[in-house]
N, C-alpha and C positions, 0 to 999 in steps of 0.2 A: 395339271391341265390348265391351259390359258387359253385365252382369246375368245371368240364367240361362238357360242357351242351350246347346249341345249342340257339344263340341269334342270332337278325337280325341283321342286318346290320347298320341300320340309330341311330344315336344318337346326343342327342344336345353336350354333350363331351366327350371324349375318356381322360380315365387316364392313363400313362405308367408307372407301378411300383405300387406294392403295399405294399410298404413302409409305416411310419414314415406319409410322408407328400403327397403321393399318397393314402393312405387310409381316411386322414384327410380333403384333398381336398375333394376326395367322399362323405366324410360324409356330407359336407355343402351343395354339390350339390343336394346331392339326399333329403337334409329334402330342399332344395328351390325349389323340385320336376321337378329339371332337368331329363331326359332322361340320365344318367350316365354309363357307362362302365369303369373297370377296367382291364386292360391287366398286369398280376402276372406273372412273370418267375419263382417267387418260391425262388432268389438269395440275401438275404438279407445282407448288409453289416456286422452288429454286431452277423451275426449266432455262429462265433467263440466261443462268449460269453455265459458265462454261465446264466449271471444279466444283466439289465441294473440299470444305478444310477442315483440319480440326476433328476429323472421326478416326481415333486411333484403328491405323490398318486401312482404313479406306482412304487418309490424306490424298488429295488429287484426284479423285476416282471422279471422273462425268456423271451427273445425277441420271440421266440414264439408263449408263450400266449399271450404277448400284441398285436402282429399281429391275433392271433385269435379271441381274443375279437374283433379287430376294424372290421376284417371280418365278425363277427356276426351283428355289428352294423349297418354296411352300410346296410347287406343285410334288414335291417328294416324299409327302404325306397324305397326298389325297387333300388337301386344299383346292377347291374348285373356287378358279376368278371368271370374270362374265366381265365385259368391255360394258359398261352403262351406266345410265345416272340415277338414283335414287330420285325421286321426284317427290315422294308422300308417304308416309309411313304413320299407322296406328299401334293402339295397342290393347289388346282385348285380352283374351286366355294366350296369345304369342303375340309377339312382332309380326304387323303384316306390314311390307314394303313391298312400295308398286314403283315399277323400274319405267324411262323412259319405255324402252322396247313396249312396251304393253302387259308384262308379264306381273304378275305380284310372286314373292319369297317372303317364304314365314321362318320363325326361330325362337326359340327360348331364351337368345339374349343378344342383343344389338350393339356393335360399339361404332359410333359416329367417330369418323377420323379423315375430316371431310377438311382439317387446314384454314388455312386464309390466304386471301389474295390483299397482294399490295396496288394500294390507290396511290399513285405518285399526285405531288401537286400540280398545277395547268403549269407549267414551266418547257415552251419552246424546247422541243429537241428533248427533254429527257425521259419520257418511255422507251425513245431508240435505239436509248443508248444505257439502257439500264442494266444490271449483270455485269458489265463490261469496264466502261470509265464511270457509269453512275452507276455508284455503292450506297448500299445503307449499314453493313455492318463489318467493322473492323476488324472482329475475330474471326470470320468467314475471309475477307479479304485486304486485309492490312498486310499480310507480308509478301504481296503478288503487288503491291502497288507502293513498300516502302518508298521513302525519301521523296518522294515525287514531290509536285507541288499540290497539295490538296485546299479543296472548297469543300464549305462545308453550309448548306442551305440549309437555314432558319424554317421551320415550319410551326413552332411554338417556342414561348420561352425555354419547354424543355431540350430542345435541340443544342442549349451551352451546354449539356452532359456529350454530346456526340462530338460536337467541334475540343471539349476536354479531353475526352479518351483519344481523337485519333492523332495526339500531338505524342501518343508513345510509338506512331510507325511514320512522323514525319514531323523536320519543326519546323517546317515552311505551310503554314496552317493559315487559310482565310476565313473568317466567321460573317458568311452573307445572310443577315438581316431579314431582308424581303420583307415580308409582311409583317415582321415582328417589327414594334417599335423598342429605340434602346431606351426607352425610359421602363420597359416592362421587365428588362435584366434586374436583378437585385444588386448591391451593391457588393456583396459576396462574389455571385456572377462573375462581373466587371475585374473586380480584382484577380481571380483565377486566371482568366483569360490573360490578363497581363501576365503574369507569372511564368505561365505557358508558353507566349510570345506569339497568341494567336491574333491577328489584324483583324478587329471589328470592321465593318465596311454596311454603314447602311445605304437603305434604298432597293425598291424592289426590282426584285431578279425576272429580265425578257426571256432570257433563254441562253443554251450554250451553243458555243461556239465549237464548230467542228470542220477540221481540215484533215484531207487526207487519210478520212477514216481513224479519226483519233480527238479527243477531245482536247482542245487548245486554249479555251477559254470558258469565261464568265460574262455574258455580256447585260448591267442593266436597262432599264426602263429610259436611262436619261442616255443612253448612247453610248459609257464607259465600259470597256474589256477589261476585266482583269485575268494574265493570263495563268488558268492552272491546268492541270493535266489528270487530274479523279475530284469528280464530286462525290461528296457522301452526302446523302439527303435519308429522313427518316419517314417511309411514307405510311398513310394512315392504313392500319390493319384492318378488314375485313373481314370477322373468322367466317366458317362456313358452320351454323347453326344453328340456317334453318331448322332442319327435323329434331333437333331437340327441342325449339321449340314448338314445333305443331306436338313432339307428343308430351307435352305439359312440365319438362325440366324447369328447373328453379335459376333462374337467370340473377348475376349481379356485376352491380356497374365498377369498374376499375379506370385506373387512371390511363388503360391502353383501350377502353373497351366494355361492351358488355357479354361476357362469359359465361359459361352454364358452372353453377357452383355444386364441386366436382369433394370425395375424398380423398384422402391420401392413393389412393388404388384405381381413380379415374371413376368411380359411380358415382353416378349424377343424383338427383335427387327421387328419379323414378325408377321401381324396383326391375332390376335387367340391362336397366341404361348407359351406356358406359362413353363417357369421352376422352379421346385421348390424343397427343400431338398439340397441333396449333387450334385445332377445333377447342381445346379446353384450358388453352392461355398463351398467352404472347410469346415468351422467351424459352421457345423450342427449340434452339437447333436441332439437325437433322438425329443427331447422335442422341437429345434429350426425347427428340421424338420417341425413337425408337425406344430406349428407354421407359418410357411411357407403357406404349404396346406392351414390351414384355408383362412389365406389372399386372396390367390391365387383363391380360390373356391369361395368366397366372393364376389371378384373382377370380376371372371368368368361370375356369375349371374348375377350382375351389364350391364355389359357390352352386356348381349344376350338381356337383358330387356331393354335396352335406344334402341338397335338396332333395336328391333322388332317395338318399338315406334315410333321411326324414318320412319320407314318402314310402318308404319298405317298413319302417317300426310304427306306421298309423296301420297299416296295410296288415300287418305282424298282428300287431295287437286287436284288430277287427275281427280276426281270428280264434281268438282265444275262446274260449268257454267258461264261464264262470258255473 
């Protein structure tokens, strides 16, 4: 059952995101015939995208329909989704989450799979044109844009890792600087990049250059075009992690970020909590997202079922007569 519809209140777990790896979790839950809910805002990271790559069997599939399929799918277990946004969420004897609507839903265990949004740099023209000729990841979209002429926007020194890899789906590779200075390259850096035969080019980046509905250029600060035809830029991640942090997760900082520190199986550090996808670290493709989920939902049922068990041999034993 989807869309906006009227569901109780009590559940054995509440999903936040219906994502990649909040769809996926659902899906385990609800065929191990947990009590499951899905809270969907509808804001998927890869919507810019026309494709997604790289998900054996799903190659090419519109993010979209793979979200509509998986929406079909859950609902085939009695997975109930609700169109809304999680706004606040506590935790007492269950998860209480209070949804935009006005409504609160409780549950015995919570998985945030809430993602991240990409913050592009102020760079003229390219949020416009992002998904399309502005890329940030070559295994996603290196072989829908081989041999072209690729740019490749500097956003830290770590960006000569991104102008290095995409010289395996083009060798007509520019390395624009912008705000990096090239004294902050290492000399390692420096040499790769030659090696590669990718064009350093400093000086900061105005914005690009578009004709004809198609991206044609590089245009700097000081008035020079250079022309290329895909930028790849890597832009600063976002995750979404709020509500792990209001309800008390253990948070730590990484070199993309700061993330709720998670175990092998996605539990956070508070008992019930669970994250999973981009809400729980950077290098998710869709397929790892998912991945994620299943573990996660896996692990979820695991844990309701040793506790209920638990909770029958106190219950057993209170019994007893001595």
């Amino acid at each position: 059952m989807t869309g906006n519809h009227e569901v109780s209140d009590g559940y054995e777990v509440i999903v936040i995101g219906g994502g990649a790896a909040g769809l996926s979790a659902a899906l385990v839950l609800g065929r191990a015939r947990r009590r499951t809910l899905v809270v969907d805002a509808g804001e998927p990271r890869n919507a810019p995208a026309a494709h997604m790559q790289g998900y054996l069997s799903r190659d090419g599939m519109p993010p979209a329909e793979f979200l509509a399929v998986g929406r079909e799918e859950i609902a085939r277990y009695g997975v109930e989704l609700v169109r809304d946004r999680a706004v606040d969420a506590t935790k007492g004897e269950d998860f209480a989450v209070r949804l935009a609507g006005g409504r609160t839903v409780h549950a015995r265990a919570l998985v945030v799979a809430t993602g991240l949004r990409d913050e592009l740099p102020p760079v003229d023209g390219l949020a416009a044109r992002f998904g399309r000729d502005v890329l940030h990841c070559p295994y996603c979209h290196g072989w829908e844009v081989r041999d072209q002429a690729f740019g490749v926007l500097a956003t830290s020194p770590l960006s000569v890792h991104q102008a290095l890899m995409v010289t395996q789906w083009s060798k007509d590779v520019t390395f624009f600087l912008n705000t990096v200075a090239e004294e902050e390259l290492s000399d390692v850096d420096l040499r790769r990049l030659a090696a590669a035969g990718v064009d350093v080019v400093p000086g900061e980046v105005a914005g690009v250059v578009v004709e004809e509905d198609r991206l044609t250029g590089v245009r700097l600060v000081d008035g020079t075009v250079h022309a290329r035809e895909t930028l790849f830029v890597a832009p600063r991640a976002v995750p979404g992690t709020d509500l792990l942090r209001r309800l008390g997760a253990e948070m730590e900082q990484t070199p993309f970020g700061v993330y709720p520190v998670v175990d092998g199986r996605g539990l956070t550090t508070v008992p019930g909590l669970w994250a999973a996808g981009n809400a729980s670290g950077i290098a998710e493709q869709v397929v790892n997202a998912a991945s994620r989920g299943y573990r996660a939902g896996a692990a979820i049922n695991g844990e309701l079922l040793m506790s209920d068990l638990d909770a029958a041999v106190r219950g057993a034993q209170g019994t007893v007569q001595v």
